[in-house]
N, C-alpha and C positions, 0 to 999 in steps of 0.2 A: 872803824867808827867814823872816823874822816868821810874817807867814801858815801859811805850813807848816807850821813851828814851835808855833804857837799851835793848830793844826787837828790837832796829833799827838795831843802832848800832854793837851788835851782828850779825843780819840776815846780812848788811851787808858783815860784815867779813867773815862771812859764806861762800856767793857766792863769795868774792872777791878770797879768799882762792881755793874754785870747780875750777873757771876760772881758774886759775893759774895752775891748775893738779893737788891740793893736793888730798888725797885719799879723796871721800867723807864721805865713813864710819869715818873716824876718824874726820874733818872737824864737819861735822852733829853732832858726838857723843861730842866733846869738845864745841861745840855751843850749845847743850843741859845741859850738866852739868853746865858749867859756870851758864846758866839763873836759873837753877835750886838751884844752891849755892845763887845766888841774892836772890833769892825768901826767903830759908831759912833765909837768914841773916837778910833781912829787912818784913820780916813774909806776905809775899804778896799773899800765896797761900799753899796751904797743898803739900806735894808731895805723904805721903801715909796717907791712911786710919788709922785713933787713933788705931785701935786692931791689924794692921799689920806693926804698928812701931818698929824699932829698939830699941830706946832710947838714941839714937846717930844721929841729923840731919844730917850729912854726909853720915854718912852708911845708912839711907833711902832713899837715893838718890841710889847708887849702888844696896839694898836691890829692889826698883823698876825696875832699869835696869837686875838683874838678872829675875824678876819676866815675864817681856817681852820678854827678851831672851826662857822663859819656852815655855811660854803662844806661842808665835811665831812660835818654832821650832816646837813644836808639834802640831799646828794647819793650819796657811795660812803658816809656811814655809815647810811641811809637803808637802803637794798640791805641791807648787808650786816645788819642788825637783821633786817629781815624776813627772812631766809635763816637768821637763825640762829633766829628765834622759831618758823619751819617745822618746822626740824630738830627744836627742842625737843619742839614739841607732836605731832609723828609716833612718836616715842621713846615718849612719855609714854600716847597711846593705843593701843597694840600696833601702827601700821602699820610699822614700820622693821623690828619683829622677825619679820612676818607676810611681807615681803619677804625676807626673808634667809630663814625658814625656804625657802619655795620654791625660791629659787635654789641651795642647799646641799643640797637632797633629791636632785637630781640626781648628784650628785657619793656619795653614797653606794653608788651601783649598782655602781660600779666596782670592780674588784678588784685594784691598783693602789697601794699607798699613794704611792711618790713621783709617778708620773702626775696622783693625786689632788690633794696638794697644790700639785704645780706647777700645773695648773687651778684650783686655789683660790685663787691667787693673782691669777686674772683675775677670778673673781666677784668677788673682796673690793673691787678696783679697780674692776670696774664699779658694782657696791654705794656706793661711796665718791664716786660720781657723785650721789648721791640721799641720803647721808646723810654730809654732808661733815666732820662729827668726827671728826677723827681717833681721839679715845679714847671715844666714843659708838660708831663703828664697832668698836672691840677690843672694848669689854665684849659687843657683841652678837656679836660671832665666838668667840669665848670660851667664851662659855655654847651657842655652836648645833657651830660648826666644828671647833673646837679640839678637843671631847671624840671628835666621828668620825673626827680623823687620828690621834688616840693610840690608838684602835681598830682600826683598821688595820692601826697597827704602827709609827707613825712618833713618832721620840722626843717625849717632855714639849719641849723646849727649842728642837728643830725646825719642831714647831707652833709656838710661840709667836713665833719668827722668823717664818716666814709672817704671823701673825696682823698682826705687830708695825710690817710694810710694806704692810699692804693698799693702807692711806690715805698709801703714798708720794706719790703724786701727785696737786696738789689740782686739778681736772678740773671744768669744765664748771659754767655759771650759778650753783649752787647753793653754792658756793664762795667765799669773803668774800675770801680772796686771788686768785682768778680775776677776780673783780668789778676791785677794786683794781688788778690787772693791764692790766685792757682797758680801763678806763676812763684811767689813765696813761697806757697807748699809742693812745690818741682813736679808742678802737672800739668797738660796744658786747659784751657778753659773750658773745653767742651765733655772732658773729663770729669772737671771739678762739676760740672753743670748738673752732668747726667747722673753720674754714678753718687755723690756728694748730694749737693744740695736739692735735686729735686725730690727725692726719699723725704727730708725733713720739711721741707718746704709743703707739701701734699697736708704734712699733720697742722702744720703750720699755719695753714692758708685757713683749712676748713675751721681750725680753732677760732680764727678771727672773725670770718664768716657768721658763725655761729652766735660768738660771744657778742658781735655787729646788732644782731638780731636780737637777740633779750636787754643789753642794754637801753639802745635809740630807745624800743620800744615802750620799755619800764619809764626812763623816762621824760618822752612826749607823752604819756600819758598823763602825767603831772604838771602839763605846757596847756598854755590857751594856742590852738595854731593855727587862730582865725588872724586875716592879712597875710599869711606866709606865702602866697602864692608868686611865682614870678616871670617872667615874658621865658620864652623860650626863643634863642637866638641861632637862628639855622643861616645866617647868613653866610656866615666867613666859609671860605673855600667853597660854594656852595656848586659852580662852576667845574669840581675836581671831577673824573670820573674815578666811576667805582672802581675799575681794576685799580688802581691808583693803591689802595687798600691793600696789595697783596710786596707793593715795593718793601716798606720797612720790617718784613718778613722772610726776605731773600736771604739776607747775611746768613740769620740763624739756620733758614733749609741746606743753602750751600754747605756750610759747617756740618750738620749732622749725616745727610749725603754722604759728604767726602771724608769722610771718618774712619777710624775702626768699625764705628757701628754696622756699617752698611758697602758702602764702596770703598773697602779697605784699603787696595791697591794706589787707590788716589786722595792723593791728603791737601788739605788747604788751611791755609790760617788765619786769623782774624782779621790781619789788614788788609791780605787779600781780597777776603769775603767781601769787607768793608767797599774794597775799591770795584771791586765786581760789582755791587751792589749800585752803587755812584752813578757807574758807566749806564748803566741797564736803566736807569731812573734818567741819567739826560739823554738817551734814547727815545723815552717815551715822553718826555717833555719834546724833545725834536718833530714826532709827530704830531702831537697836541698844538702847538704854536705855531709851528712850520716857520719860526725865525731863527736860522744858527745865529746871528752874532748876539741874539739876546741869552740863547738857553747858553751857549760857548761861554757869556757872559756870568752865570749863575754858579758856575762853577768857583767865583772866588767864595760865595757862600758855604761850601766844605773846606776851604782851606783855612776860610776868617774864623775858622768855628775849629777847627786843629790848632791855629795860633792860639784860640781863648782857651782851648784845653791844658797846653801848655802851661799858658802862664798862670791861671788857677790851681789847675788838677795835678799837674807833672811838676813844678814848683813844692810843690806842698809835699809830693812823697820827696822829692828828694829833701824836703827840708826834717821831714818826721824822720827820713832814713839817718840823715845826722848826728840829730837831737838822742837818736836810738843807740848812733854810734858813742855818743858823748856817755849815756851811761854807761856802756857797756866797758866802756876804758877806762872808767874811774874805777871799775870795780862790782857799782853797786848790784847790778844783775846779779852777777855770782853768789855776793854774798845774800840776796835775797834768796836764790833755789836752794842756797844750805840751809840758811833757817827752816826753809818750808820743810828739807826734807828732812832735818832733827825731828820737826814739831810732828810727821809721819804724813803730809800731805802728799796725796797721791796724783794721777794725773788729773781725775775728776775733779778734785777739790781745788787746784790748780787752775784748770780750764775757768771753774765756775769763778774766780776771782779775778782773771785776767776779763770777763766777760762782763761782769760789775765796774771793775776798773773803767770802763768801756761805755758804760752804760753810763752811767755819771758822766761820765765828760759828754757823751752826747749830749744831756738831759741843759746839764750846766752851757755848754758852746754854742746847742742848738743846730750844729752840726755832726754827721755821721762820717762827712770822712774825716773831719781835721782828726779826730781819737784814732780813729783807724788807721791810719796812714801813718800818724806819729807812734805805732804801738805793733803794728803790725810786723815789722821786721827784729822786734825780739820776741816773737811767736815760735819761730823755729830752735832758737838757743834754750829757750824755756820748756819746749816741748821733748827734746832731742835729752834735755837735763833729765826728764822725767820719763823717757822710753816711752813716747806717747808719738805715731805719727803727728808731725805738723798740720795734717790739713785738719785734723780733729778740735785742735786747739784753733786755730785760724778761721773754721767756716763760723762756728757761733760766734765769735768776736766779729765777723765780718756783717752776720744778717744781726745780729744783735745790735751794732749800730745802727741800722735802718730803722731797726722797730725802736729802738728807745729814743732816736730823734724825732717822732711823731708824739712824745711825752713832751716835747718842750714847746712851749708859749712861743719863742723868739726863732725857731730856726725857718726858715721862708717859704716852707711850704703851708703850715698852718698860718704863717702869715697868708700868705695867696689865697687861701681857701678862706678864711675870717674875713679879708676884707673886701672879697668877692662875694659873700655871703650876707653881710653888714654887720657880724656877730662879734663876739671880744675874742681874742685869741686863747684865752684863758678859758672863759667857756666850752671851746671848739677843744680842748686838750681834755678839760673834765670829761669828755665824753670818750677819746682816746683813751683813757688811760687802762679802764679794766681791760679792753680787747687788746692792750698794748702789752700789760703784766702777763694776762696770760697768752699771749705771745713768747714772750721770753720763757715763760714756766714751758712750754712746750717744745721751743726749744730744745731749751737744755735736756729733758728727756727725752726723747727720737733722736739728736746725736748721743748720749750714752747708748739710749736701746740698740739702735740700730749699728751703730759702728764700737 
């Protein structure tokens, strides 16, 4: 009862604290120590291993959290740097915009406005494969997409819905929570991509698509959408060439390439790919400018963009890996998977709760990965409790966070698309939300169906 009790309580305060704006890394990390001091005090759980003891209960608490820190930076916070200093530096020299303009040209031909944007919904998602910002992908659909479905015909606010869920679903290598995903459930990413996520992601995508389409539609029908018209801004990177378009695409070809799938013999890995990728993009800037010490120069642009990963992205798992470990030494995991498995809850019904758990803190934080990240590493002790592979439990908790932070008012991508739009953010959610639910409801069915 203690345990429980102490494990509430704490979580609690925890979120009470997120909501409020305290940093979550700090929040997380002092909700992990705290449980982890309980633990010590009243001897409820080991925190390290008998032969990597201090011989100071305190100091094997920090002696752990240094150990994560290790373990982290040089493994999934490694990746996920490089993935994010890609993204960065793709952005920064017109390849992301040079990409998108391409894929969006297409979708102009059409005569069609809800057709349109229900299609636009699948580029944005495939898009968001290769340029995994969630609000790096809005700003760039904004300025290219967003202006040709209010030309069209389709409301200010409907676009911005659309725009607002490209990057519901975080997809494939290039993805810092995909990384963190497959690497918890003891896979590597290209594994977790193909075989995993992209099956459910297929039911997933068209669901959205679809439900994109009867909604907007239903209702702008009920809108006056005389004035919604608005400039189209082809200016920014307008200088890019087109091959340019084909850079933030290279990571994921090298990976699938050098894989099992195909070139078995030869394997490559994410940072790799990443740095492969890097190199081959200031190659082609060398040609374009024909100044080494400016393009030579551009390079601290992938490093500044692996520091801010760091200290956002790779901070926060370590601080959730904590806070994870903090319950898990008081007790209260354990004594939560015996309740469940008294009351006869199986892995399914299990899954669907951790998934909710998930959903709500998005909804509430406005954030996908702070839930994720803090929850994501008692996936496998929870899973493992109930004979259920890991990655089953893990992948809906993982794209589930995506899709139910597009439910919330407050988290910055619906901001960026609301106030790019002129619309209220709340508005821009109302329209999110069915193709949001039934997201998750599809979910959750194609991972039981299929796996």
């Amino acid at each position: 009862m203690f345990s429980i009790l102490a494990a509430l309580i704490v979580t609690l305060a925890v979120g009470f604290f997120i909501l409020k704006k305290y940093k979550p890394q700090t929040v997380l990390l002092t909700g992990g120590i705290l449980l982890m001091v309980l633990a010590s005090l009243f001897n409820t759980g080991d925190i390290l291993a008998e032969a990597d003891r201090t011989g100071f209960w305190l100091f094997d608490i920090f002696e752990y959290i240094k150990t994560i820190f290790a373990d982290d930076a040089s493994g999934t916070g490694l990746i996920i740097m490089a993935v994010g200093g890609f993204a960065i530096y793709m952005d920064k020299i017109g390849a992301s915009s040079a990409m998108v303009s391409i894929c969006i040209n297409p979708l102009k031909r059409l005569n069609a406005p809800y057709l349109v944007l229900s299609l636009s919904y699948v580029v944005g998602q495939f898009l968001n494969i290769f340029i995994p910002s969630a609000a790096g992908l809005s700003v760039l659909l904004m300025a290219t997409l967003y202006p040709v479905l209010v030309e069209l015909g389709v409301s200010r606010v409907a676009a911005a819905a659309l725009v607002g869920t490209a990057s519901c679903l975080d997809l494939g290598p290039a993805s810092g929570a995909s990384n963190q995903a497959a690497l918890t459930a003891g896979m590597e990413p290209m594994e977790y991509f193909i075989q995993y996520q992209m099956p459910v992601a297929a039911v997933v995508v068209v669901t959205i698509a679809v439900l994109h389409y009867f909604v907007q539609k239903t209702l702008d029908r009920k809108m006056d959408l005389s004035g919604e018209r608005v400039e189209i801004d082809s200016k920014k990177h307008e200088d890019v060439p087109k091959i340019y378009a084909i850079l933030p695409l290279l990571p994921l070809i090298f990976l699938f390439v050098f894989s099992k799938l195909v070139i078995s013999w030869i394997q490559m890995n994410v940072i790799t790919a990443m740095l492969l990728g890097v190199t081959i993009a200031l190659i082609f800037e060398l040609i374009r400018k024909r100044d080494v010490k400016e393009v030579f120069k551009s390079i601290q642009i992938f490093f500044d963009g692996m520091g801010s990963q760091f200290a956002t992205i790779v901070t926060l798992i370590v601080s959730g890996e904590i806070f994870a470990k903090g319950l898990m030494s008081i007790g209260a995991i354990d004594i939560i998977i015996d309740a469940c498995k008294e009351t006869g809850f199986g892995p399914i019904p299990m899954t669907i709760v951790m998934v909710l758990i998930i959903t709500v803190c998005s909804i509430v934080m406005g954030s996908g990965n702070a839930p994720f990240y803090a929850f994501v590493a008692l996936a496998p002790t929870v899973a493992t409790a109930f004979g259920a592979p890991a990655v089953l439990m893990i992948m809906p908790m993982q794209l589930g966070s995506g899709i139910a932070r597009c439910l919330s008012p407050i988290t910055s991508v619906i901001v960026v698309v609301s106030d790019g739009a002129g619309v209220f953010s709340m508005d821009v959610v109302k329209r999110t939300a069915i193709p949001m639910v039934g997201a998750l409801i599809a979910l959750m069915a194609s991972t039981f169906l299929f796996f």
